[in-house]
N, CA, C and O atoms as a GROMACS GRO file, in nm:
protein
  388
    1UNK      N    1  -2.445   0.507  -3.739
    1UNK     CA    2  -2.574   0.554  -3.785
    1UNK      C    3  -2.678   0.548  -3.673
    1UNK      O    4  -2.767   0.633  -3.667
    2UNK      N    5  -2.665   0.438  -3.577
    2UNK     CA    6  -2.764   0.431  -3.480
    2UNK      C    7  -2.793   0.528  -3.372
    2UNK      O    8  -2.895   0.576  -3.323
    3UNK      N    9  -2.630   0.542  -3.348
    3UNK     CA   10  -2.583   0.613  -3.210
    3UNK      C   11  -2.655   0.786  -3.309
    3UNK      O   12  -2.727   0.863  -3.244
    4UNK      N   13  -2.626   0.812  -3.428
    4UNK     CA   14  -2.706   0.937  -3.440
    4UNK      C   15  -2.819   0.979  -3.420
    4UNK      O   16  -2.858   1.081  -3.362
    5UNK      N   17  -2.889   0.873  -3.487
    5UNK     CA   18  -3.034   0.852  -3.449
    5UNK      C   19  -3.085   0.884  -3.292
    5UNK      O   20  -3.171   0.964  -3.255
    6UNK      N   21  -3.018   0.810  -3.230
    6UNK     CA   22  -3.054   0.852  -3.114
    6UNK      C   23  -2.984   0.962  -3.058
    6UNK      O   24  -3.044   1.019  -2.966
    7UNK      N   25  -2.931   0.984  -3.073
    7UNK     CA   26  -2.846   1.156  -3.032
    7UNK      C   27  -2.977   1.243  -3.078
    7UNK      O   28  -3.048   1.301  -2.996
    8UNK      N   29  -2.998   1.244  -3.199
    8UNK     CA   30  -3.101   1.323  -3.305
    8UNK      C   31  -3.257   1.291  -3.184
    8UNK      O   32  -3.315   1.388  -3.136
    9UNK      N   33  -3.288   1.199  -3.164
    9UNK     CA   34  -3.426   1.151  -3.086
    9UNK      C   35  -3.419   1.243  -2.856
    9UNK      O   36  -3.483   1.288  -2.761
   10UNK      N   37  -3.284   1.206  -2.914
   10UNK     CA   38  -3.256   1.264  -2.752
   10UNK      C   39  -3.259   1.444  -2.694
   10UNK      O   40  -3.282   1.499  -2.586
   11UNK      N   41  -3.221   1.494  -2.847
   11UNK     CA   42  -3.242   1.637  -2.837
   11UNK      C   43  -3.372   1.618  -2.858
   11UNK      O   44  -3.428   1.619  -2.748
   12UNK      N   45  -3.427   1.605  -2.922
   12UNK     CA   46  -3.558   1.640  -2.981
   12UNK      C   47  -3.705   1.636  -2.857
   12UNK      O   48  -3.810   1.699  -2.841
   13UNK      N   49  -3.625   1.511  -2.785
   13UNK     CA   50  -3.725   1.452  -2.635
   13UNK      C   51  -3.660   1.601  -2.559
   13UNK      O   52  -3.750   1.684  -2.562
   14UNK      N   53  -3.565   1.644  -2.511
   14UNK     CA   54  -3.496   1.744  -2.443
   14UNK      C   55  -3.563   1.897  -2.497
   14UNK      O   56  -3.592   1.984  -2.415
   15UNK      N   57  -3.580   1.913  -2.616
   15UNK     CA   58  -3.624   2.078  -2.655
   15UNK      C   59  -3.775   2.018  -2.641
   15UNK      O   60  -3.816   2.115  -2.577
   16UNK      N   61  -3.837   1.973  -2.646
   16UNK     CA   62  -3.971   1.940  -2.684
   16UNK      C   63  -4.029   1.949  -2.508
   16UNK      O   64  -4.127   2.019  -2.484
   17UNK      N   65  -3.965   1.881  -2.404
   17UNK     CA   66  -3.983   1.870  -2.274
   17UNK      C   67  -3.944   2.004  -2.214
   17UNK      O   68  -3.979   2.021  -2.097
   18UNK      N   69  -3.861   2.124  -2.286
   18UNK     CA   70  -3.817   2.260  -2.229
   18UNK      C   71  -3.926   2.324  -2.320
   18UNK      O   72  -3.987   2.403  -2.248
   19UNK      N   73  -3.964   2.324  -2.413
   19UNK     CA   74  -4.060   2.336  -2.480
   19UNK      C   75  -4.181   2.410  -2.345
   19UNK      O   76  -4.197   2.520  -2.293
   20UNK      N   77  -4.254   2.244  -2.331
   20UNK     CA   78  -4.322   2.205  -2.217
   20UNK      C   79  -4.317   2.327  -2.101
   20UNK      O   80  -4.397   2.417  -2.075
   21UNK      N   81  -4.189   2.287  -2.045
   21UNK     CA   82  -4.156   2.383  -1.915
   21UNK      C   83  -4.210   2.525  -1.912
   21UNK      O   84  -4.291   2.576  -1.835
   22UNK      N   85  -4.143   2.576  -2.016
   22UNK     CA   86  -4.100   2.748  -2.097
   22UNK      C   87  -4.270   2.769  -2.076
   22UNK      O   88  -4.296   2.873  -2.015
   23UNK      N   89  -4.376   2.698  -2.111
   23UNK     CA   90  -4.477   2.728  -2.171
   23UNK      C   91  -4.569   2.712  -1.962
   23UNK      O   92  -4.609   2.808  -1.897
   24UNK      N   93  -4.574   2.589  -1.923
   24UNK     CA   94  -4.628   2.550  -1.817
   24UNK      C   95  -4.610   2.628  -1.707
   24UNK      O   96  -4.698   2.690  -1.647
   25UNK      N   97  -4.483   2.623  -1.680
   25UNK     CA   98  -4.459   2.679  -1.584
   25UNK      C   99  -4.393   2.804  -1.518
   25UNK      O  100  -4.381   2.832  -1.399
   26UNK      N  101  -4.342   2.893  -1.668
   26UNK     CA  102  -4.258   3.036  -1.709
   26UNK      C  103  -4.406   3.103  -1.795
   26UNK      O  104  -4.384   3.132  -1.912
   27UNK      N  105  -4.500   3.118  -1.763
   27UNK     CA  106  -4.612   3.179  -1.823
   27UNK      C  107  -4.683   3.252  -1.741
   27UNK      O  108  -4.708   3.226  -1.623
   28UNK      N  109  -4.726   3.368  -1.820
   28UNK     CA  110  -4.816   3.504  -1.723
   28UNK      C  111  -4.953   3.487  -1.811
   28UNK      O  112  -4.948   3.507  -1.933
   29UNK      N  113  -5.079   3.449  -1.744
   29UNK     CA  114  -5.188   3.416  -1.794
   29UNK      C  115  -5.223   3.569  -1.824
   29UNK      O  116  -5.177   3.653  -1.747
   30UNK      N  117  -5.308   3.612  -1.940
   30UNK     CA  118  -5.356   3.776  -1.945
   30UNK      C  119  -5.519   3.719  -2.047
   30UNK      O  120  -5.544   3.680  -2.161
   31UNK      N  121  -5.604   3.749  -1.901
   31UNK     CA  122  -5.732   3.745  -1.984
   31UNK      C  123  -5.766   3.860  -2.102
   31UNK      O  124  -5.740   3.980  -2.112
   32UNK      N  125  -5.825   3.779  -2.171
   32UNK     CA  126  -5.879   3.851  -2.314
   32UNK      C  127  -6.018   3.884  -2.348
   32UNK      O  128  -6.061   3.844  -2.456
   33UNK      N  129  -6.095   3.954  -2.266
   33UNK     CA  130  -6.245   3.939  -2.290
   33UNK      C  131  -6.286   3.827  -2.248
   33UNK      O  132  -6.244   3.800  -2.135
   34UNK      N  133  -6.367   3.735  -2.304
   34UNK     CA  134  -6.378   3.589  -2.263
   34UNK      C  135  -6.283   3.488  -2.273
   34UNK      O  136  -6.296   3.386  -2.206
   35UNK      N  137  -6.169   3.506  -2.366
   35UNK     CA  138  -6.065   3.449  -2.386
   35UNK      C  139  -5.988   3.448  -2.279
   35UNK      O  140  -6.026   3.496  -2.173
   36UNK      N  141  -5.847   3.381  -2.297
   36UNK     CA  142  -5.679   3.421  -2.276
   36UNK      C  143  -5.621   3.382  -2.308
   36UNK      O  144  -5.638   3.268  -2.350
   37UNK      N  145  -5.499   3.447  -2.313
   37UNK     CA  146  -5.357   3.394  -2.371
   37UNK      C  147  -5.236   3.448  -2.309
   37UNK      O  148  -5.258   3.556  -2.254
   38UNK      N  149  -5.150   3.418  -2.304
   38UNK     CA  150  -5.016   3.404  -2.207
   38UNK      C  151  -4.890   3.446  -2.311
   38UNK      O  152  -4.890   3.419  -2.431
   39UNK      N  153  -4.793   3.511  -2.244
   39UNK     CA  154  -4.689   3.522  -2.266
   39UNK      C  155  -4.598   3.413  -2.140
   39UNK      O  156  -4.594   3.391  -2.019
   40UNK      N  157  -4.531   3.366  -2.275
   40UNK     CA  158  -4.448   3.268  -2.206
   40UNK      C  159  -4.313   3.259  -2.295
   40UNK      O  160  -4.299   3.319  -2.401
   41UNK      N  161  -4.232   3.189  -2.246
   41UNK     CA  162  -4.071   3.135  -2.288
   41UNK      C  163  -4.095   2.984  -2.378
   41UNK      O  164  -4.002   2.905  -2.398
   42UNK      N  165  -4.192   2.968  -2.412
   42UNK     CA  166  -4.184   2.830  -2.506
   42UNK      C  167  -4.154   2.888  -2.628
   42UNK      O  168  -4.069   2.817  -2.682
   43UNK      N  169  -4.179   2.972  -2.690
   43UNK     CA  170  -4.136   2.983  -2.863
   43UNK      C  171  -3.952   3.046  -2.822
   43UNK      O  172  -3.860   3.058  -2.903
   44UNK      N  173  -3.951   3.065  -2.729
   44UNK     CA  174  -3.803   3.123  -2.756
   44UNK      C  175  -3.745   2.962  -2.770
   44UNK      O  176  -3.698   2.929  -2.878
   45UNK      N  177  -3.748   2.878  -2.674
   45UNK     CA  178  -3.752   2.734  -2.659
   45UNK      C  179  -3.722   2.680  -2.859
   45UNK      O  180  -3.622   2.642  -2.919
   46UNK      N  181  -3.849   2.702  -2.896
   46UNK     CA  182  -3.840   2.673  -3.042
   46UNK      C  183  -3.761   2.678  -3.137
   46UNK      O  184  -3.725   2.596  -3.221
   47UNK      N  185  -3.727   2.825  -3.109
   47UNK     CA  186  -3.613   2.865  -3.178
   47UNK      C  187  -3.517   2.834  -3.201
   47UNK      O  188  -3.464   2.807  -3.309
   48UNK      N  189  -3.460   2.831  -3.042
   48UNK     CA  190  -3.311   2.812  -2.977
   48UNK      C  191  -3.314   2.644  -3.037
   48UNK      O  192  -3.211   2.604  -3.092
   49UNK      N  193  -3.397   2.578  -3.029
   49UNK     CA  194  -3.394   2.416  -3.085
   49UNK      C  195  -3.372   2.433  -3.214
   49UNK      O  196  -3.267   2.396  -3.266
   50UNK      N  197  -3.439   2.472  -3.258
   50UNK     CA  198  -3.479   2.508  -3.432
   50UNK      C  199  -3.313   2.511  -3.437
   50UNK      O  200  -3.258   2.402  -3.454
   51UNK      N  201  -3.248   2.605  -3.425
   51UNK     CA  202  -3.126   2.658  -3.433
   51UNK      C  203  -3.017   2.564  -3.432
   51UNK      O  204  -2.963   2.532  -3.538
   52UNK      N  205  -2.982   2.518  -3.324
   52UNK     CA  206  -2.909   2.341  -3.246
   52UNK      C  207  -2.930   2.230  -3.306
   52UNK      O  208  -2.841   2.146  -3.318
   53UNK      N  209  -3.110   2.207  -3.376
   53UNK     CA  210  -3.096   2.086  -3.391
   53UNK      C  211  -3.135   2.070  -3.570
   53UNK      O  212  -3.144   1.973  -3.645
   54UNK      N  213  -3.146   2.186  -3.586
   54UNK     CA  214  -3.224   2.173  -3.755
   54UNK      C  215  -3.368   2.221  -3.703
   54UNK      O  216  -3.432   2.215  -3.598
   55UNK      N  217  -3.384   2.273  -3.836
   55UNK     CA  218  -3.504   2.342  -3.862
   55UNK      C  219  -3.660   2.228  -3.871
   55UNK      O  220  -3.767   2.261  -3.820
   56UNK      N  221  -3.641   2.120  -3.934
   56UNK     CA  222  -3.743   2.026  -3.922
   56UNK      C  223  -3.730   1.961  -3.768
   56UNK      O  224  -3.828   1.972  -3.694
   57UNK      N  225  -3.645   1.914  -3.735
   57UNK     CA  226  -3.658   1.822  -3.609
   57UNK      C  227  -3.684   1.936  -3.501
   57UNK      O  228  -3.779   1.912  -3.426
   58UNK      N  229  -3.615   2.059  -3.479
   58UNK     CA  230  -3.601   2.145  -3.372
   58UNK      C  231  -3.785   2.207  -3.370
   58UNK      O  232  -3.856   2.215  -3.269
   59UNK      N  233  -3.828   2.246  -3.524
   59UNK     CA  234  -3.991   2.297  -3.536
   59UNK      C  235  -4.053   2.168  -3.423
   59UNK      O  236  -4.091   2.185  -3.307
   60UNK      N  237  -4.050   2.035  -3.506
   60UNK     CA  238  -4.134   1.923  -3.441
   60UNK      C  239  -4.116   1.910  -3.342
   60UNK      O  240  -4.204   1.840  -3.292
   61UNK      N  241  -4.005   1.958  -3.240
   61UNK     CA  242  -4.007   1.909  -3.104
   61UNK      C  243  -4.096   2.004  -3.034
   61UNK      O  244  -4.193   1.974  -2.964
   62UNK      N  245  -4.039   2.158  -3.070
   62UNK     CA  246  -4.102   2.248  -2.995
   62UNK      C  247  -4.236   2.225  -3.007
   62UNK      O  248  -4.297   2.224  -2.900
   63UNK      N  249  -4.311   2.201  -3.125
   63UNK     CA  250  -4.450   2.238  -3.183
   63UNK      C  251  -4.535   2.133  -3.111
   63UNK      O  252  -4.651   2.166  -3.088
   64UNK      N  253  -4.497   2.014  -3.072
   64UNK     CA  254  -4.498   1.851  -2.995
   64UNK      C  255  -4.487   1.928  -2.844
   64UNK      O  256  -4.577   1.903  -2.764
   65UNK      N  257  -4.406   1.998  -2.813
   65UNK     CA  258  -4.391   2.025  -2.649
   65UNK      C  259  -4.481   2.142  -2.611
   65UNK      O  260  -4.541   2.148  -2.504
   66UNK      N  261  -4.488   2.242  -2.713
   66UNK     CA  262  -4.594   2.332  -2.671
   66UNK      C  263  -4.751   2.280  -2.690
   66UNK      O  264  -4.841   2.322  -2.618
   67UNK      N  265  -4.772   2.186  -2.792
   67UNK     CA  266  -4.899   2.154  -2.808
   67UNK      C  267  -4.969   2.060  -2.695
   67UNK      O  268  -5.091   2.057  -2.678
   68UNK      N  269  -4.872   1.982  -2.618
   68UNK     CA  270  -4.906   1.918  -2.498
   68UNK      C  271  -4.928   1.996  -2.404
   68UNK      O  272  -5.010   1.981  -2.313
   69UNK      N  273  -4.841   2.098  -2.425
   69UNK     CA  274  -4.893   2.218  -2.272
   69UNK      C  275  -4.981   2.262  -2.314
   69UNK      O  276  -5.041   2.316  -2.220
   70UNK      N  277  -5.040   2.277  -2.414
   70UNK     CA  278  -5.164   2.362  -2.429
   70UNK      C  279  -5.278   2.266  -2.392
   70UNK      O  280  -5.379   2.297  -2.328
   71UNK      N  281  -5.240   2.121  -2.453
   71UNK     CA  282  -5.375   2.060  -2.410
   71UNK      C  283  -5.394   2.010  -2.282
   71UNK      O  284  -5.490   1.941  -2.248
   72UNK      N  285  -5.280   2.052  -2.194
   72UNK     CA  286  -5.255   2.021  -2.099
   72UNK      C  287  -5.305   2.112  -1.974
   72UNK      O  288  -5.324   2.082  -1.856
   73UNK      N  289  -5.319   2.222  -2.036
   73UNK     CA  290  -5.332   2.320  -1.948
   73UNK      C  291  -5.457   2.408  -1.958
   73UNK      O  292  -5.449   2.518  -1.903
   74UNK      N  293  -5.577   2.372  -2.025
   74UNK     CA  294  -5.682   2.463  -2.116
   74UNK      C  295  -5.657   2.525  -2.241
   74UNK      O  296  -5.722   2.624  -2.274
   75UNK      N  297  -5.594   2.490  -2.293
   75UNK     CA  298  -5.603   2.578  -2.423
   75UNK      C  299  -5.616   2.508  -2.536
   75UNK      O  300  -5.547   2.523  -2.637
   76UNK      N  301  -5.751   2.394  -2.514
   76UNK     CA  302  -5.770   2.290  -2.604
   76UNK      C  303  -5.793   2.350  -2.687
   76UNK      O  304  -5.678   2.387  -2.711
   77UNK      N  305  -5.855   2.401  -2.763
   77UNK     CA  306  -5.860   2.442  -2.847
   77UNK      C  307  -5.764   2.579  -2.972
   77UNK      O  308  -5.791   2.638  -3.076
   78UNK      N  309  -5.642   2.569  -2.867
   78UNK     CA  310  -5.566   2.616  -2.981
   78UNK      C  311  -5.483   2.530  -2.998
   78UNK      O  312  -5.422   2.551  -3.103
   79UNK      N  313  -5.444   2.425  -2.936
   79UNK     CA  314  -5.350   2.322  -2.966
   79UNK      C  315  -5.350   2.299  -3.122
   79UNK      O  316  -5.232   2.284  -3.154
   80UNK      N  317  -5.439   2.287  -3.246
   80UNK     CA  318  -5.392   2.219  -3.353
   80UNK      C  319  -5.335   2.408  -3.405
   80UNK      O  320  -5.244   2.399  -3.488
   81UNK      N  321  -5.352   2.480  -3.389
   81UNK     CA  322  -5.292   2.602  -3.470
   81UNK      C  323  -5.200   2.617  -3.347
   81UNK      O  324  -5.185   2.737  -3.320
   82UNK      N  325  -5.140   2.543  -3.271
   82UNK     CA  326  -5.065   2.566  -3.196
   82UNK      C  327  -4.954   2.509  -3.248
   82UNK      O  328  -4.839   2.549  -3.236
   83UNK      N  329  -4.993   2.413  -3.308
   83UNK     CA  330  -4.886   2.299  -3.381
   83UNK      C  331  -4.858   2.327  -3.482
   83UNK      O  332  -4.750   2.279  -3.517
   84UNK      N  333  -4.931   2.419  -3.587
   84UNK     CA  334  -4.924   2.441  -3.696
   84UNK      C  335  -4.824   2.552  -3.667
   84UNK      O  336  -4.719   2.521  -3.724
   85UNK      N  337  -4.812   2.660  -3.608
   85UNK     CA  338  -4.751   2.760  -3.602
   85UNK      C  339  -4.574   2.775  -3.564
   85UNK      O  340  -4.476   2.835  -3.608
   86UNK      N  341  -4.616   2.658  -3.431
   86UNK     CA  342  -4.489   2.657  -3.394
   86UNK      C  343  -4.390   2.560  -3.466
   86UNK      O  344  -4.274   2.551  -3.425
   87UNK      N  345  -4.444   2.473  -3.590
   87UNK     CA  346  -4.366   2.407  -3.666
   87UNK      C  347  -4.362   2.508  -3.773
   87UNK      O  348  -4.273   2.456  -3.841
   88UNK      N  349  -4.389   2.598  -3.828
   88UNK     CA  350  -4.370   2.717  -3.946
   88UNK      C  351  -4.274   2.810  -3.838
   88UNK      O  352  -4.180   2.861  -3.898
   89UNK      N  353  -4.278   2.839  -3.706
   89UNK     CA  354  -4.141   2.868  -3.681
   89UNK      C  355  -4.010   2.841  -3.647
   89UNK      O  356  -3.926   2.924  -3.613
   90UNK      N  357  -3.996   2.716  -3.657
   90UNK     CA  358  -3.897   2.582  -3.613
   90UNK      C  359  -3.859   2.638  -3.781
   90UNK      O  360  -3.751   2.685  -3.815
   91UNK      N  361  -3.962   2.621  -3.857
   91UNK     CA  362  -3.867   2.593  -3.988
   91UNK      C  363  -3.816   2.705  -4.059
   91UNK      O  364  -3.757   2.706  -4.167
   92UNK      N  365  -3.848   2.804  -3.979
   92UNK     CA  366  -3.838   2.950  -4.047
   92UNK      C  367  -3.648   3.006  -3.978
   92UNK      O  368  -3.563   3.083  -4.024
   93UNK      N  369  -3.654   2.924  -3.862
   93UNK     CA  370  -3.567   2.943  -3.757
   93UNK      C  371  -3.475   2.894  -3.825
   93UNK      O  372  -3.382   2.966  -3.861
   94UNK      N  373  -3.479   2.749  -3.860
   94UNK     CA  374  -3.387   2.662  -3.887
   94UNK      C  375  -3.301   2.683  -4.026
   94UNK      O  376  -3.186   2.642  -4.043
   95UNK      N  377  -3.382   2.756  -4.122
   95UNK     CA  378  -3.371   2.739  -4.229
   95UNK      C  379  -3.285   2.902  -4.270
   95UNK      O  380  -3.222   2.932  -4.371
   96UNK      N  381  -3.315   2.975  -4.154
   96UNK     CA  382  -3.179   3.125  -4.143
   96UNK      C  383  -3.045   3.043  -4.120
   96UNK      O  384  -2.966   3.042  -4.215
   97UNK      N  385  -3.009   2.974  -4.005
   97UNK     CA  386  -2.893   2.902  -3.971
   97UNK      C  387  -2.825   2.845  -4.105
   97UNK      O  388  -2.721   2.779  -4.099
   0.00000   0.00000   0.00000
C-alpha cells in the first residue's frame, strides 16, 4: 500500500514538474492589446498525465504545475482560473480513458 502511494506521489511530482517545463520554457508569448497569452505544450502535458495517471491525480498535478508557471512567470493573475481550468481538463481527460 505504501510503495503505491508513493509511485502515485512520484508521477504526480513528474507530470506536474513537465507541466512546469511545457508551459516555462516551450512557450511563444503573443501580446493581446494590453494583455498576453501564450501558446504553449503545458495542457498537452495535462492530458497525457490525466490519461497515465487518472483523471483526479493527473488534473491536480498538471493544474499545480501550470499554476506555478504562471505565478512564476507574470501571469499572476490568471493563476486561480488557471487552476480551475486545467483541473476540469485533467478530469475531462481522465474520465474518457
Amino acid at each position: 500500500m505504501k510503495n503505491k502511494q508513493v509511485l502515485r506521489l512520484t508521477q504526480c511530482a513528474l507530470i506536474a514538474a513537465l507541466a512546469y517545463i511545457g508551459f516555462q520554457f516551450l512557450r511563444i508569448d503573443i501580446p493581446v492589446g494590453t494583455e498576453r497569452t501564450a501558446i504553449h505544450l503545458g495542457n498537452a502535458v495535462v492530458v497525457i498525465g490525466a490519461l497515465l495517471a487518472g483523471g483526479p491525480w493527473g488534473g491536480l498535478a498538471g493544474a499545480l504545475g501550470l499554476t506555478i508557471a504562471d505565478v512564476t512567470s507574470g501571469y499572476l493573475t490568471s493563476a486561480p482560473k488557471t487552476f480551475i481550468l486545467k483541473m476540469v481538463i485533467g478530469l475531462i481527460a481522465g474520465g474518457i480513458s
